[in-house]
SELO-394904 format. One record per atom (N, C-alpha, C): residue number from 1; residue in three letters; y, z, x. Coordinates in steps of 0.1 Angstrom, whole numbers, always signed. Layout:
BEGIN
[NUM,"ALA",[Y,Z,X]] ...
//
This chain:
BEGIN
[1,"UNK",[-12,+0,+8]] [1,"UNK",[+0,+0,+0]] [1,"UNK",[+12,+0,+9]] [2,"UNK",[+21,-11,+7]] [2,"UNK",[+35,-12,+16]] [2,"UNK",[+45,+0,+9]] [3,"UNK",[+50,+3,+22]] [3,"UNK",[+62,+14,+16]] [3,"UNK",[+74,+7,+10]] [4,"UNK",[+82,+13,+7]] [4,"UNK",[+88,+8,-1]] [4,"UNK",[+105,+14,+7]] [5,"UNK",[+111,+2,+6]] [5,"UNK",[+124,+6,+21]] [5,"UNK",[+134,+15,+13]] [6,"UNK",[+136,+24,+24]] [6,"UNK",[+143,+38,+22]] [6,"UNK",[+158,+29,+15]] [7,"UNK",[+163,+38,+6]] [7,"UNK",[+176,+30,+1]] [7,"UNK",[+187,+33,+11]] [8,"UNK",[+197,+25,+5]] [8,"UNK",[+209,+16,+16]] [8,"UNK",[+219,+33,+12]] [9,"UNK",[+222,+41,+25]] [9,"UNK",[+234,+44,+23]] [9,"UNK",[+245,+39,+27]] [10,"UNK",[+253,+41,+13]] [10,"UNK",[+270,+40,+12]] [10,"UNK",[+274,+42,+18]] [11,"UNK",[+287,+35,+25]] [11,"UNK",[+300,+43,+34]] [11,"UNK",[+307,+50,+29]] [12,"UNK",[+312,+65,+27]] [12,"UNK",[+322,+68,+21]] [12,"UNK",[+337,+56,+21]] [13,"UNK",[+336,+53,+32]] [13,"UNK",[+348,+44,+31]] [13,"UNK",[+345,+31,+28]] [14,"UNK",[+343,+25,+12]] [14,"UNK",[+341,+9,+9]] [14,"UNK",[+353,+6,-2]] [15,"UNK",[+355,-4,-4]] [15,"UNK",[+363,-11,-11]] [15,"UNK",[+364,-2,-27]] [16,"UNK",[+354,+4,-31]] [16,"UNK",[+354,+6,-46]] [16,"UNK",[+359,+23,-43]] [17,"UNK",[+358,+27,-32]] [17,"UNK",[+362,+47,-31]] [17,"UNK",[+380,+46,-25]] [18,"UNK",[+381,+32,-19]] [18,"UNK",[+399,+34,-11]] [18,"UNK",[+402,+27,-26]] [19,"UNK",[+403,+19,-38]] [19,"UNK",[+406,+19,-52]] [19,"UNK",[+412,+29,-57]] [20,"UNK",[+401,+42,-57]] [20,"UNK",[+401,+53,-67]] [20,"UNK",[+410,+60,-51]] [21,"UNK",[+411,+60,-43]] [21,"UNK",[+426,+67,-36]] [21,"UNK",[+435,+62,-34]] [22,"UNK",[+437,+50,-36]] [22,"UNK",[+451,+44,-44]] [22,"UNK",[+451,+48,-53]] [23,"UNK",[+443,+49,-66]] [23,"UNK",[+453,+53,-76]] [23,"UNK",[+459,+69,-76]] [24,"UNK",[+447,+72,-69]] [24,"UNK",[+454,+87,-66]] [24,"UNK",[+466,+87,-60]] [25,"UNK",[+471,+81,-48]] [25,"UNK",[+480,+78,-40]] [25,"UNK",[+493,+72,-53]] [26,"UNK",[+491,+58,-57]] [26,"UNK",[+498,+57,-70]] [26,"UNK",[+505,+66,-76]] [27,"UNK",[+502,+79,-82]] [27,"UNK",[+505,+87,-92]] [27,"UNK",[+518,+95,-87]] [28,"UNK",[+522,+99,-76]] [28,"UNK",[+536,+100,-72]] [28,"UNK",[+543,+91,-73]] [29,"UNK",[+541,+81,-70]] [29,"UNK",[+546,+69,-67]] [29,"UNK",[+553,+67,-82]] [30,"UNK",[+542,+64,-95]] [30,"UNK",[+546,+61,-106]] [30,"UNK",[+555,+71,-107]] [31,"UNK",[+554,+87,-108]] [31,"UNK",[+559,+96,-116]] [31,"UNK",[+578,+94,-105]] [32,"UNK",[+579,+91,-93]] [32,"UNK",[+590,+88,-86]] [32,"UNK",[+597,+81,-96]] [33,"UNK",[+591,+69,-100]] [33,"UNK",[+600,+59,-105]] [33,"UNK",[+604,+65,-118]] [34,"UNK",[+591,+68,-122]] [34,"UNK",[+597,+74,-139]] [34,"UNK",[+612,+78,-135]] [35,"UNK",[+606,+92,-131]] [35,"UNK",[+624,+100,-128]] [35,"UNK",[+633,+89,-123]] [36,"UNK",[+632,+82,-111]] [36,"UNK",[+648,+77,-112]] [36,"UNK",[+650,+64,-118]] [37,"UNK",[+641,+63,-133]] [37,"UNK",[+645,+55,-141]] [37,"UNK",[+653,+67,-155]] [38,"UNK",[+650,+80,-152]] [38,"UNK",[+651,+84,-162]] [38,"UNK",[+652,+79,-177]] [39,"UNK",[+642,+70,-180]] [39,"UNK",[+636,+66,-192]] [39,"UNK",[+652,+54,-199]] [40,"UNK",[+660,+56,-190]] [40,"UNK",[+672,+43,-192]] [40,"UNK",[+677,+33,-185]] [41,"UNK",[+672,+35,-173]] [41,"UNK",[+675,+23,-165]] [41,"UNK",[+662,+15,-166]] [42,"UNK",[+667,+1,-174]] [42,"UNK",[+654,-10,-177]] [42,"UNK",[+652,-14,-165]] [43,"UNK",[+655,-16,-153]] [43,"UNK",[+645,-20,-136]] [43,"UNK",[+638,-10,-138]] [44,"UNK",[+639,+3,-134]] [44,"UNK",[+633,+15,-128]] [44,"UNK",[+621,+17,-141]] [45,"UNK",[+625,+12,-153]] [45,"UNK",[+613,+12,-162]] [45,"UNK",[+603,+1,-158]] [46,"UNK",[+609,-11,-155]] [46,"UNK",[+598,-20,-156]] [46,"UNK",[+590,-15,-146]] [47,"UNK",[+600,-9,-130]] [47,"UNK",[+589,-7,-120]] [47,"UNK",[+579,-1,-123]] [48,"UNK",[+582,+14,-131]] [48,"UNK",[+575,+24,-136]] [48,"UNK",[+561,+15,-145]] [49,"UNK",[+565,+11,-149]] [49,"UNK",[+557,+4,-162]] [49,"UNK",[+543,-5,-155]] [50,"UNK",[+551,-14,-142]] [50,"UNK",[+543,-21,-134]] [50,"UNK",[+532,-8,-125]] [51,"UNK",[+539,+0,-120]] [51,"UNK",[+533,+8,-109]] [51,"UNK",[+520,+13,-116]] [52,"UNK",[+523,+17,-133]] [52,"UNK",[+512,+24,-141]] [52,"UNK",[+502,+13,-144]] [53,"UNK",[+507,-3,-145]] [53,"UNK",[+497,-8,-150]] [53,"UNK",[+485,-12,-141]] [54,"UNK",[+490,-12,-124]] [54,"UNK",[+486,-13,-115]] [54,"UNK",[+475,-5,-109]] [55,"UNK",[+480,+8,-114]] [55,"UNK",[+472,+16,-111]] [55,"UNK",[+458,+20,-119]] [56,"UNK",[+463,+13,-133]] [56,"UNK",[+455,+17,-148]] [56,"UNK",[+441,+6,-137]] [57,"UNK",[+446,-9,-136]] [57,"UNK",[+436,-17,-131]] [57,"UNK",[+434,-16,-118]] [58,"UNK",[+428,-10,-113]] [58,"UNK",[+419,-2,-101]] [58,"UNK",[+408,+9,-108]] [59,"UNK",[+414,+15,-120]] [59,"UNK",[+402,+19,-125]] [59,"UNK",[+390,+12,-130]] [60,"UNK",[+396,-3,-138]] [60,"UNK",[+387,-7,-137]] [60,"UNK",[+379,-20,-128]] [61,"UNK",[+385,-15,-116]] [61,"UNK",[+383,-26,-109]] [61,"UNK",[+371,-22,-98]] [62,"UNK",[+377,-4,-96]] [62,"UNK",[+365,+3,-87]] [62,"UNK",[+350,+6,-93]] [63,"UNK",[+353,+5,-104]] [63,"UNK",[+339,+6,-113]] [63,"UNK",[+331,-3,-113]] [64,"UNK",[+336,-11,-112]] [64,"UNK",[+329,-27,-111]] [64,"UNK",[+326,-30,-98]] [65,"UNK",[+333,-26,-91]] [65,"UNK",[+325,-32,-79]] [65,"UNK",[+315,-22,-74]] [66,"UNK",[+318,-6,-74]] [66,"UNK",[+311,+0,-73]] [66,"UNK",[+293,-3,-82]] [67,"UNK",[+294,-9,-92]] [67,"UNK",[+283,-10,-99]] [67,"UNK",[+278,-18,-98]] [68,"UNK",[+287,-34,-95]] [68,"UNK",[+281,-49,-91]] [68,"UNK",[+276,-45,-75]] [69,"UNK",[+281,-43,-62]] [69,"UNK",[+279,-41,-54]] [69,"UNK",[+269,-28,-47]] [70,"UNK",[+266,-19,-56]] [70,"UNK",[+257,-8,-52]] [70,"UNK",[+264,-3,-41]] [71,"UNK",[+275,+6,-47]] [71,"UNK",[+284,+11,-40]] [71,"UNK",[+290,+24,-42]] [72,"UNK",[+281,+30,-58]] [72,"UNK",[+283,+42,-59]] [72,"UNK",[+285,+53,-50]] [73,"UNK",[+290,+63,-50]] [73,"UNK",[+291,+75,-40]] [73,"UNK",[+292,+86,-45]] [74,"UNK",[+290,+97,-41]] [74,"UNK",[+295,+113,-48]] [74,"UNK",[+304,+115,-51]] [75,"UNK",[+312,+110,-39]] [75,"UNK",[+328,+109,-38]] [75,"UNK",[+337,+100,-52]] [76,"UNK",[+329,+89,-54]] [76,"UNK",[+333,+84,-62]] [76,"UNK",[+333,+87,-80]] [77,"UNK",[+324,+95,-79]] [77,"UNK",[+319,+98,-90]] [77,"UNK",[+328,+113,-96]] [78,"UNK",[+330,+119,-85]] [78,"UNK",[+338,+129,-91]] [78,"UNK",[+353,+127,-88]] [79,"UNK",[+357,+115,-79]] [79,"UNK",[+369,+110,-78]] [79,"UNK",[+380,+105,-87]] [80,"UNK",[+368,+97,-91]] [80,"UNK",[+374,+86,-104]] [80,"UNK",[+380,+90,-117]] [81,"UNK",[+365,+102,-122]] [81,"UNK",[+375,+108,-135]] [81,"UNK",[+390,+115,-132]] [82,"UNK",[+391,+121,-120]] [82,"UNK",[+401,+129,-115]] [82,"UNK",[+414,+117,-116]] [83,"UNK",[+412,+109,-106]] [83,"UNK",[+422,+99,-107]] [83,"UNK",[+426,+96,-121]] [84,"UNK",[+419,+91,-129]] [84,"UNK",[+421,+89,-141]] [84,"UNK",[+428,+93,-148]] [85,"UNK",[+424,+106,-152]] [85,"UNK",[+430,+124,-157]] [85,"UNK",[+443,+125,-153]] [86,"UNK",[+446,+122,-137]] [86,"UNK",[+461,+122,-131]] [86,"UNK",[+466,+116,-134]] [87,"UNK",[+465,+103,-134]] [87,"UNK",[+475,+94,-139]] [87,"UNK",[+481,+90,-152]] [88,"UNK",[+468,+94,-159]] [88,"UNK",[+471,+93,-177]] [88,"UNK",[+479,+106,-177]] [89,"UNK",[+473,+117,-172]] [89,"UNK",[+481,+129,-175]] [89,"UNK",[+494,+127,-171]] [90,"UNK",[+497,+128,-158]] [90,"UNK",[+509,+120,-153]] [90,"UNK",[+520,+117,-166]] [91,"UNK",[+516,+103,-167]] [91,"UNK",[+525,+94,-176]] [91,"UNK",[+525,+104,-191]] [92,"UNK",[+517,+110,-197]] [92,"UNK",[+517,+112,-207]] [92,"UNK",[+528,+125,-210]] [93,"UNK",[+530,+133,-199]] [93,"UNK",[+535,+147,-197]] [93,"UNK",[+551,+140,-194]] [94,"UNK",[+551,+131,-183]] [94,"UNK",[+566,+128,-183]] [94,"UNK",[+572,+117,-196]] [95,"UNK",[+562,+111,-202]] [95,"UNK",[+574,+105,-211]] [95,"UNK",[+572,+120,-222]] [96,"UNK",[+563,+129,-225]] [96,"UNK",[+568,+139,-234]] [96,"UNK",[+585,+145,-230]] [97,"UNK",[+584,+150,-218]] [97,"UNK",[+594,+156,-211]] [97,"UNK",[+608,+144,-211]] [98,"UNK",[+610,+134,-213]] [98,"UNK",[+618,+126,-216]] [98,"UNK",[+620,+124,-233]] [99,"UNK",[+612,+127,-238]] [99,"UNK",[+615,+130,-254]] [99,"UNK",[+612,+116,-259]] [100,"UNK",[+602,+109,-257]] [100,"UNK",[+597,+95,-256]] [100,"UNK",[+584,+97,-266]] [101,"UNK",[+576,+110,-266]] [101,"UNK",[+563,+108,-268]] [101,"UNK",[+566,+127,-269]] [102,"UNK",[+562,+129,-284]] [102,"UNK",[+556,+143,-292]] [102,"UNK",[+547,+151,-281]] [103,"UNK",[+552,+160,-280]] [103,"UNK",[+542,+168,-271]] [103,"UNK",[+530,+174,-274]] [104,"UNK",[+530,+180,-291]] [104,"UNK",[+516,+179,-296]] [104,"UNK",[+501,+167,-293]] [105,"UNK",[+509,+153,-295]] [105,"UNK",[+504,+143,-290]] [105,"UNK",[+496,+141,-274]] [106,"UNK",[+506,+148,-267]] [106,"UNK",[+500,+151,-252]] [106,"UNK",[+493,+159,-251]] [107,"UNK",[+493,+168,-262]] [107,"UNK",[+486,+181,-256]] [107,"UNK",[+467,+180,-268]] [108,"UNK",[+470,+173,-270]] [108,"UNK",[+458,+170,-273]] [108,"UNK",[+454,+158,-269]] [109,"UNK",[+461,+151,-265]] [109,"UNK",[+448,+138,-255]] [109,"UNK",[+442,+144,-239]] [110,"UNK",[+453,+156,-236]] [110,"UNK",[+449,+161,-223]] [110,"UNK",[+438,+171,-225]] [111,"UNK",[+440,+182,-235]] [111,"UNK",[+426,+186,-240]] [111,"UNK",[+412,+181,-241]] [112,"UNK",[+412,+172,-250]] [112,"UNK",[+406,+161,-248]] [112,"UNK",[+396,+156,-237]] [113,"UNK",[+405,+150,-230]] [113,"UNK",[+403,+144,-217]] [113,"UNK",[+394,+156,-207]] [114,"UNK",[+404,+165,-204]] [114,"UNK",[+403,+175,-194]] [114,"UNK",[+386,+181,-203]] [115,"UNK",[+389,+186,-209]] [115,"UNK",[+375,+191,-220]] [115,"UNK",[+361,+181,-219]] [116,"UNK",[+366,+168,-219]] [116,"UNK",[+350,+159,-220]] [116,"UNK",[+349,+161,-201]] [117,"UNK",[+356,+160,-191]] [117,"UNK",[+356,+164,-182]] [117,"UNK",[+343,+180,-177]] [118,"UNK",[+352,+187,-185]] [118,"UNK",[+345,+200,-180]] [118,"UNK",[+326,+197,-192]] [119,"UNK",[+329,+192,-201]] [119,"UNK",[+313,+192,-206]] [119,"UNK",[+307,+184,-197]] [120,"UNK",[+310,+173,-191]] [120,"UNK",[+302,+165,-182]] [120,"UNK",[+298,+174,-172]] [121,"UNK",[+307,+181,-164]] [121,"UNK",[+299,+191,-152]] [121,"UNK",[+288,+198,-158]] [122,"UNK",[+292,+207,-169]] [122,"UNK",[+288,+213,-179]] [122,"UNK",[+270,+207,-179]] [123,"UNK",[+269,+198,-180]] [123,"UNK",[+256,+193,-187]] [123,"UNK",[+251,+185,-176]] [124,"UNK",[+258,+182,-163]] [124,"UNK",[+251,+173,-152]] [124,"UNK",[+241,+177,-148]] [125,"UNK",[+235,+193,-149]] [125,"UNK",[+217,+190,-140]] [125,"UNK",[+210,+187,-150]] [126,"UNK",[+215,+184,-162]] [126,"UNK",[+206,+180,-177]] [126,"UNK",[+208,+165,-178]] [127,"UNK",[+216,+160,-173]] [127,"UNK",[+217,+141,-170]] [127,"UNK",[+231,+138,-173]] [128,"UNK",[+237,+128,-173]] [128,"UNK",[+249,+122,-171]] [128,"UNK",[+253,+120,-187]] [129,"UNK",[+268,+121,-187]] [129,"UNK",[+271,+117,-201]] [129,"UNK",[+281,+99,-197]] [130,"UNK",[+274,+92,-199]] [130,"UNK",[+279,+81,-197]] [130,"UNK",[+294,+74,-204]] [131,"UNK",[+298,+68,-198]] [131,"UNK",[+314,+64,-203]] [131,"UNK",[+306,+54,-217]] [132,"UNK",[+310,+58,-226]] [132,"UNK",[+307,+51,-239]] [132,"UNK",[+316,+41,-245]] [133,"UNK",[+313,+28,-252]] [133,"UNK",[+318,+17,-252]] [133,"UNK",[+332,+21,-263]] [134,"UNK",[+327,+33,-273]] [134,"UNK",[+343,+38,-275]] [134,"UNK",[+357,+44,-264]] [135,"UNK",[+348,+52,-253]] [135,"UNK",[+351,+56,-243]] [135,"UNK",[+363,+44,-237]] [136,"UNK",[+356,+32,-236]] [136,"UNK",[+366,+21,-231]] [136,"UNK",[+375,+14,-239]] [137,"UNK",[+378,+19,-251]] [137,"UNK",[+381,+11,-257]] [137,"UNK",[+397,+22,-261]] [138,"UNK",[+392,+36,-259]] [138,"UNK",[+402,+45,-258]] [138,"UNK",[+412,+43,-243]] [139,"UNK",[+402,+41,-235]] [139,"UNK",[+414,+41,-221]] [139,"UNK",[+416,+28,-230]] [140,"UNK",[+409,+15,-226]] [140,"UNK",[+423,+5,-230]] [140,"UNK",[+440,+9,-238]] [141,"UNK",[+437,+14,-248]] [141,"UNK",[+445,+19,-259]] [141,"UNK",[+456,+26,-257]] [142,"UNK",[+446,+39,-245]] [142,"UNK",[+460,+50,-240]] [142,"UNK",[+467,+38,-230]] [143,"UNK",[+463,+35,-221]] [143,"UNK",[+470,+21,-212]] [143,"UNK",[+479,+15,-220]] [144,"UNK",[+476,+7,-231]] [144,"UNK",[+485,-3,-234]] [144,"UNK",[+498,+6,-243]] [145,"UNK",[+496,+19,-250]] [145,"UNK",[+500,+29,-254]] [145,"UNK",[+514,+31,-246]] [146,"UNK",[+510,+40,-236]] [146,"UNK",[+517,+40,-223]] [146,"UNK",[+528,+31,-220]] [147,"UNK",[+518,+21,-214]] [147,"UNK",[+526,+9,-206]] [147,"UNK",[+536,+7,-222]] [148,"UNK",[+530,+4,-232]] [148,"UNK",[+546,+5,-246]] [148,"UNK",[+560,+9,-241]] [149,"UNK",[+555,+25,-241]] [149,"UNK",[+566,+36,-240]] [149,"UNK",[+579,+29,-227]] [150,"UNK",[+569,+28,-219]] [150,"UNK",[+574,+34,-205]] [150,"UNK",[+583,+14,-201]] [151,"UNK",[+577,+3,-211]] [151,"UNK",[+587,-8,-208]] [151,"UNK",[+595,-10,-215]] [152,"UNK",[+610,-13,-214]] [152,"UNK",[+619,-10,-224]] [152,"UNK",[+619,-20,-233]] [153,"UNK",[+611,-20,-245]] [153,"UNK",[+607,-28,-252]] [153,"UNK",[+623,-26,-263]] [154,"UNK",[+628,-37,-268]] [154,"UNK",[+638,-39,-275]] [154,"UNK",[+634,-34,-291]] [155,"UNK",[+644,-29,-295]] [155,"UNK",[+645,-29,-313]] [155,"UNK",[+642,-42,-317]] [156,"UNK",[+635,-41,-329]] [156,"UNK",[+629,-37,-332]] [156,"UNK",[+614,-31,-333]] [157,"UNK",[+612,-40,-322]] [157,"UNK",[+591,-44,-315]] [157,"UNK",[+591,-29,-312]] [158,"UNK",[+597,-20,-308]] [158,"UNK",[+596,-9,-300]] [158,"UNK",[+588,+1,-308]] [159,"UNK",[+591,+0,-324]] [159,"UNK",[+584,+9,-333]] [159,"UNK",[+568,+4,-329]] [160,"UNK",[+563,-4,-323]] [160,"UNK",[+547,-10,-320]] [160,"UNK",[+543,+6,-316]] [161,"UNK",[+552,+6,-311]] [161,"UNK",[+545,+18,-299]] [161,"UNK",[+536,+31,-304]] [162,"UNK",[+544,+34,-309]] [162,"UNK",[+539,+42,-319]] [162,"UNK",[+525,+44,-326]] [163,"UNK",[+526,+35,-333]] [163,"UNK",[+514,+26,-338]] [163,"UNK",[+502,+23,-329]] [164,"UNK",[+504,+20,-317]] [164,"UNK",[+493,+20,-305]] [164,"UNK",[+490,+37,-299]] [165,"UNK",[+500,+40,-303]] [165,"UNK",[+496,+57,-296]] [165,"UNK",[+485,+65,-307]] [166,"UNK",[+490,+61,-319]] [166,"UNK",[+485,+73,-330]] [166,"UNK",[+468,+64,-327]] [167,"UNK",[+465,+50,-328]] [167,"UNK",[+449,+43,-326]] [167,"UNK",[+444,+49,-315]] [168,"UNK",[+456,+49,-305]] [168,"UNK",[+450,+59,-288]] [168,"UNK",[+445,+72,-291]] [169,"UNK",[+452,+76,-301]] [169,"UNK",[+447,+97,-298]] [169,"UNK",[+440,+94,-308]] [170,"UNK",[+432,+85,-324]] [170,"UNK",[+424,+84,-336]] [170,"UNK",[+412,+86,-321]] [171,"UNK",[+413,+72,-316]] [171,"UNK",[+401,+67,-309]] [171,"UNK",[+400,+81,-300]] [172,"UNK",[+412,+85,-293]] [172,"UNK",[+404,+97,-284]] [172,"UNK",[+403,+111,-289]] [173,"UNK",[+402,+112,-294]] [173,"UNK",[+397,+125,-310]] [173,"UNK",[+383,+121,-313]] [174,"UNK",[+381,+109,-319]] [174,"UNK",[+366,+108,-323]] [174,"UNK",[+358,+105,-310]] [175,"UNK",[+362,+97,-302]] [175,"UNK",[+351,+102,-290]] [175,"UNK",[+347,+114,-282]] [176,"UNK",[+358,+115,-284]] [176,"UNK",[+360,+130,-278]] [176,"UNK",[+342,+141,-284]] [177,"UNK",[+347,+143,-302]] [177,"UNK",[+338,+148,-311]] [177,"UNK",[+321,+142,-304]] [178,"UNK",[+321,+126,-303]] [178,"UNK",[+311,+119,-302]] [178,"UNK",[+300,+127,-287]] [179,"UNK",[+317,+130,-277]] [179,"UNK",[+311,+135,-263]] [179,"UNK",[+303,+145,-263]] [180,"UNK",[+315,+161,-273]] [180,"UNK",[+304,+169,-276]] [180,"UNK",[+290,+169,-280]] [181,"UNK",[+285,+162,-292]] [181,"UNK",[+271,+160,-294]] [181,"UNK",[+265,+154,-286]] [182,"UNK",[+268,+141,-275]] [182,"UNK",[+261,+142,-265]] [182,"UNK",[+258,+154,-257]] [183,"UNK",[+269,+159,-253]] [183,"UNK",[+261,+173,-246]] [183,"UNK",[+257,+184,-250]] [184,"UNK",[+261,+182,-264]] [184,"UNK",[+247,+197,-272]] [184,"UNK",[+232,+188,-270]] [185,"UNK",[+232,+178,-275]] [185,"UNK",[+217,+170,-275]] [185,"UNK",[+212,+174,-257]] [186,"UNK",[+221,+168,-247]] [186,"UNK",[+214,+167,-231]] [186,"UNK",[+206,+184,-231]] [187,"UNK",[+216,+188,-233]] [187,"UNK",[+213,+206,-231]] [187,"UNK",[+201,+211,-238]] [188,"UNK",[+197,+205,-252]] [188,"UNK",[+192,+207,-253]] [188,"UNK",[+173,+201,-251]] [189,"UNK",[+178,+189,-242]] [189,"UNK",[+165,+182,-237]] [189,"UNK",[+163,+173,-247]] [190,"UNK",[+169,+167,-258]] [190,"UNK",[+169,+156,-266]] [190,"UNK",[+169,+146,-259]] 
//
C-alpha cells in the first residue's frame, strides 16, 4: 500500500493572509479620511467611500484565493473575521457618531456580528459554523449599505440608503437567529 504524501504546508506569508492585513491595515486609513471628511467635504467622502470599498473587496478576494489555491492558514482563519468585524465596525460606529446612521441600528449589527463571532469559538472543538449563503448576502448589503452613507449621494436618491440599511440589519437579524441554531445543533452533536 503507497503512502499517501504528507500535506503541503502553507506559508504564513501568501497572497490570501497579506489581503486580510491590508484590510486590517486599511481601517485607519478609512476611519482617517472619514474624519477629515467630516461627513461634508464630498472629496474626503468619496476617498472614504473608495478606501471602504477597497477594503470591503479583499475580503472577498482573500477567501477565494485562499480556498481556490489551498492556502488556508490558522492565521487566516481567525484573521479574517477580525478584519471584517473592524472595518464594518469601523464605518458603522463613525457614521453613527456623525449623526448619518441611528445608533440603535449599530448597536445591534455589532452585537450581532461580534455574538456570531463568539458562538463560532464557542462551538469550534464541536465543528465549524460555516459562512452561510445568507451570511453573504448580508455582508454584501451592509457593504453596499455603508458605501450609500458614506458617498455623497445627492437628494433625492440619498433616501435609497436607508432602505438598504434597514434589508442590511432584516438580513443580519435573521442570520444571525439562523447562527444560533446552528450552534445549539453542533453542541449538541446533531
Amino acid at each position: 500500500m503507497a503512502e499517501e504524501p504528507a500535506p503541503a504546508v502553507v506559508p504564513l506569508l501568501n497572497p490570501a493572509n497579506l489581503l486580510t492585513a491590508a484590510r486590517i491595515v486599511l481601517v485607519p486609513v478609512f476611519l482617517a479620511t472619514v474624519v477629515a471628511s467630516h461627513m461634508t467635504s464630498s472629496g474626503w467622502r468619496i476617498i472614504a467611500c473608495l478606501t471602504f470599498c477597497l477594503a470591503s473587496a479583499t475580503d472577498f478576494v482573500d477567501g477565494w484565493i485562499a480556498r481556490r489555491f489551498h492556502m488556508v492558514t490558522s492565521f487566516g482563519k481567525v484573521a479574517d473575521p477580525i478584519a471584517d468585524k473592524a472595518l464594518t465596525g469601523a464605518a458603522l460606529v463613525v457614521l453613527s457618531a456623525y449623526g448619518q446612521l441611528s445608533w440603535w441600528v449599530t448597536v445591534l449589527i455589532l452585537v450581532r456580528e461580534w455574538g456570531v463571532t463568539a458562538l463560532r469559538f464557542w462551538v469550534i472543538r464541536y465543528g465549524i459554523i460555516p459562512a452561510s449563503r445568507g451570511g453573504k448576502v448580508k455582508t454584501a448589503l451592509q457593504i453596499a449599505a455603508i458605501a450609500w452613507y458614506l458617498w455623497p449621494v445627492p437628494a433625492p436618491a440619498d433616501a435609497v440608503g436607508p432602505w438598504i440599511m434597514g434589508a442590511a440589519l432584516a438580513v443580519t437579524l435573521i442570520t444571525g437567529v439562523d447562527y444560533v441554531l446552528q450552534a445549539f445543533r453542533l453542541r449538541r452533536g446533531e
